[in-house]
Z-matrix of the N, CA and C atoms (Angstrom, degrees):
N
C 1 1.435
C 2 1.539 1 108.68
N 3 1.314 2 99.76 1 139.37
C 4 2.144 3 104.42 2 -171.66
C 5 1.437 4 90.55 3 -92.16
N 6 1.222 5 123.00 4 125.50
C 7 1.719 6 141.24 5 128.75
C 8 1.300 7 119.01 6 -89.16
N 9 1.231 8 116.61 7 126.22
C 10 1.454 9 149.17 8 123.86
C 11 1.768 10 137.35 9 -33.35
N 12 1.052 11 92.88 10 73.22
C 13 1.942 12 107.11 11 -176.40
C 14 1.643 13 91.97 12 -75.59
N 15 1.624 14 97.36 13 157.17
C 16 1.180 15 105.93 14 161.29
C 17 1.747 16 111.18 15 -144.80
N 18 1.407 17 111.63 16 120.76
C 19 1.924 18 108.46 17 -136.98
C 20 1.761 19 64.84 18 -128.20
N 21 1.712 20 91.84 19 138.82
C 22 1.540 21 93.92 20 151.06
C 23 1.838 22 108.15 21 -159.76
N 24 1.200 23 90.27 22 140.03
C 25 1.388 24 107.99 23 -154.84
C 26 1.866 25 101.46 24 -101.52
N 27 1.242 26 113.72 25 179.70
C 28 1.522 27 116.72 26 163.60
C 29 1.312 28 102.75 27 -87.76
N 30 1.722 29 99.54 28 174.69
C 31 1.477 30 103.11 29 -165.69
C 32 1.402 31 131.75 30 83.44
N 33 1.245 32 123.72 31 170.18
C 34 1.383 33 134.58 32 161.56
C 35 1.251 34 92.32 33 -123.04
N 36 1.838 35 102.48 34 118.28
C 37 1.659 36 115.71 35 173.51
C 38 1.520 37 98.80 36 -96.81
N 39 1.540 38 112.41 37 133.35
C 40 1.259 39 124.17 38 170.81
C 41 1.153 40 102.06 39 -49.86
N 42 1.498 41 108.32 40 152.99
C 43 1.865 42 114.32 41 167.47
C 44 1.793 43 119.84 42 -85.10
N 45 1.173 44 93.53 43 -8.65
C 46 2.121 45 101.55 44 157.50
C 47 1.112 46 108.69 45 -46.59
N 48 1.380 47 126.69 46 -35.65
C 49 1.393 48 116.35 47 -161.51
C 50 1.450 49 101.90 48 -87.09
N 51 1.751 50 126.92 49 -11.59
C 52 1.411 51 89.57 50 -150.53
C 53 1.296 52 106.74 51 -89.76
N 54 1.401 53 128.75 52 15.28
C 55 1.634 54 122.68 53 172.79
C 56 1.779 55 113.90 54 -81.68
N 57 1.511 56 114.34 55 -7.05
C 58 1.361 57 130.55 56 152.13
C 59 1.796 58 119.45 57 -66.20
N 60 0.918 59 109.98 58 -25.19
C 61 1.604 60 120.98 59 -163.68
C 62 1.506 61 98.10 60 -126.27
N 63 1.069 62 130.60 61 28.74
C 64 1.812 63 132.02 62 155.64
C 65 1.631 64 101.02 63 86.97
N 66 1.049 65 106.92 64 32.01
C 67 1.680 66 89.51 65 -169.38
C 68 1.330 67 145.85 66 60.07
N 69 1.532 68 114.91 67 32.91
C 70 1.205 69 122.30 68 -165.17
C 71 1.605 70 115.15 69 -66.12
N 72 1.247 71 120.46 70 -148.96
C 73 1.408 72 144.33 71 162.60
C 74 1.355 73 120.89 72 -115.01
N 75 0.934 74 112.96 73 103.44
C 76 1.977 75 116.39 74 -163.71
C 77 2.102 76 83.66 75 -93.48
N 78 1.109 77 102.54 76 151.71
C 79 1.632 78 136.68 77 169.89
C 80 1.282 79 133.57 78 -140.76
N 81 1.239 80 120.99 79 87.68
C 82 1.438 81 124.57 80 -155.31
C 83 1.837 82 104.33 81 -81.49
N 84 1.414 83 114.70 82 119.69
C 85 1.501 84 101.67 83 -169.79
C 86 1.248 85 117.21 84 -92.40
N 87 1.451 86 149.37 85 150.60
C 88 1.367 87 147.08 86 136.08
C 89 1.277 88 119.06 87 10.80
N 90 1.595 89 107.45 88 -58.82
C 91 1.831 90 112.69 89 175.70
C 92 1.130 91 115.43 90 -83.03
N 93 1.375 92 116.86 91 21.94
C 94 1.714 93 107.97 92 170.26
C 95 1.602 94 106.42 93 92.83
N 96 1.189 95 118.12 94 -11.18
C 97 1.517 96 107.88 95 -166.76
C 98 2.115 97 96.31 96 -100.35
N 99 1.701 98 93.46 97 176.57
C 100 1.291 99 84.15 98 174.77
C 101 1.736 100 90.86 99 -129.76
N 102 1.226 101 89.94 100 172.24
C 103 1.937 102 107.87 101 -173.66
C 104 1.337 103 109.42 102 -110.83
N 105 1.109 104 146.19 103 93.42
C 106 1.521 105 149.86 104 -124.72
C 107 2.174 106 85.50 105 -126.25
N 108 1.154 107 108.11 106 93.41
C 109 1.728 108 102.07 107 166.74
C 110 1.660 109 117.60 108 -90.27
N 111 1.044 110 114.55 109 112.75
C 112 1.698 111 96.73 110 169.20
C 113 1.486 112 99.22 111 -152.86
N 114 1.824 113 102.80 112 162.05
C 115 1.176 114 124.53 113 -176.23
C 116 1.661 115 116.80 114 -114.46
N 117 1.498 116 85.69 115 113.01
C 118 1.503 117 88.65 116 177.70
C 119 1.506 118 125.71 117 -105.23
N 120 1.634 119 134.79 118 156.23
C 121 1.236 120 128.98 119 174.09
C 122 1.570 121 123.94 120 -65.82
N 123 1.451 122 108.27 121 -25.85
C 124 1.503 123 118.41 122 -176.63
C 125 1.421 124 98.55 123 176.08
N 126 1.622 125 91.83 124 161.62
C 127 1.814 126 113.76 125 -172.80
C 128 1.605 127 99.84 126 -50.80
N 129 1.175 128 147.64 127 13.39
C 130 1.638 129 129.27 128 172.41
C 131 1.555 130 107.21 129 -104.36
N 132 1.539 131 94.94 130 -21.14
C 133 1.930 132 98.07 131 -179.70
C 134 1.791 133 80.18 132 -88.52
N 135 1.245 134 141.84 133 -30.65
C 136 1.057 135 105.25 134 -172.57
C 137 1.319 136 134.03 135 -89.04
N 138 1.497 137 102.64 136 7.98
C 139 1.641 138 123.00 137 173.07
C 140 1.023 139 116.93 138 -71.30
N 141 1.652 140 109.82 139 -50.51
C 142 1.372 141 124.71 140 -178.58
C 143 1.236 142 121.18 141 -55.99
N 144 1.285 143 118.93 142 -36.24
C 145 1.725 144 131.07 143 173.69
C 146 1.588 145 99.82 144 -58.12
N 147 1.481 146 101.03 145 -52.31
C 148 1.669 147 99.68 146 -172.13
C 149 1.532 148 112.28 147 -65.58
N 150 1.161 149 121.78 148 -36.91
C 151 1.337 150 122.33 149 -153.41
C 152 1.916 151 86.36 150 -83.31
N 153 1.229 152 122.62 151 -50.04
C 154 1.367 153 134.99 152 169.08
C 155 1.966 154 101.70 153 -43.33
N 156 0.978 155 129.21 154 -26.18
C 157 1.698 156 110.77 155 173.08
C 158 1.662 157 96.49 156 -109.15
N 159 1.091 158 107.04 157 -20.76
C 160 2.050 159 95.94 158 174.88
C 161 1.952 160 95.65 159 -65.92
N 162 1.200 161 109.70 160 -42.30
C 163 1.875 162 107.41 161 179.49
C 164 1.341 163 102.31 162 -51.98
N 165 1.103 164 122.49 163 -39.51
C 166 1.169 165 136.42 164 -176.27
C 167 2.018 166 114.40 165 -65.38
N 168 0.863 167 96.43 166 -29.70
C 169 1.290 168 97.90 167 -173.32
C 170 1.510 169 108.95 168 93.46
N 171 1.190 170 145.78 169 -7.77
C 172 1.452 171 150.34 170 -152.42
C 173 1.770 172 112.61 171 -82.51
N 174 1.291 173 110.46 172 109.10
C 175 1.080 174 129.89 173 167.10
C 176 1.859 175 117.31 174 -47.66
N 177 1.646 176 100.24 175 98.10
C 178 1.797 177 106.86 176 -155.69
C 179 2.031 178 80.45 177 -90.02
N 180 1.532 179 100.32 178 127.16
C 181 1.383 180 122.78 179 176.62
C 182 1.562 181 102.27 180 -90.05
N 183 0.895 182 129.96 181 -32.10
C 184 1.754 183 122.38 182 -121.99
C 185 1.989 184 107.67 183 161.90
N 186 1.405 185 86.94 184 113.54
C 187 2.041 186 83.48 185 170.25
C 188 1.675 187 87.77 186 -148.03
N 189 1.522 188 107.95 187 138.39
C 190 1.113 189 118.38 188 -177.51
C 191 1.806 190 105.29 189 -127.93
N 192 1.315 191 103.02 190 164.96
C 193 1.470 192 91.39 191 167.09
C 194 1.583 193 94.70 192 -118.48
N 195 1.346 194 119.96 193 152.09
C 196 1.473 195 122.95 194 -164.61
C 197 1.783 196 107.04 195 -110.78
C-alpha cells in the first residue's frame, strides 16, 4: 500500500538530492524550511528517506502522513 509523508526539515534542500530520497517534491518555504512530499511503498522506503536526510545532516521539523 503507497503512503504519502509529508517531512519538512530546516533549510532549503537542493533538488540534487531528490533522486536520493525517491523522487519526491521538494518546496522551498518563506521561513527557510523545505516541504519534502514523497510516496512510499512501506516503512523501509520510509527509513531510507529519513536515514538519507540524517546523512545529510538535515534538521527533521515535522513528518506527517497525508
Amino acid at each position: 500500500m503507497n503512503r504519502t509523508y509529508v517531512i519538512r526539515i530546516d533549510g532549503h534542500l537542493d533538488a540534487h538530492w531528490t533522486p536520493w530520497l525517491g523522487d519526491p517534491t521538494l518546496s522551498h518555504q518563506p521561513d527557510g524550511t523545505t516541504t519534502i512530499t514523497v510516496t512510499v511503498t512501506d516503512q523501509t522506503q520510509l527509513y531510507g528517506v529519513l536515514t538519507t536526510l540524517r546523512d545529510l545532516n538535515a534538521v527533521l521539523l515535522a513528518l506527517q502522513l497525508t
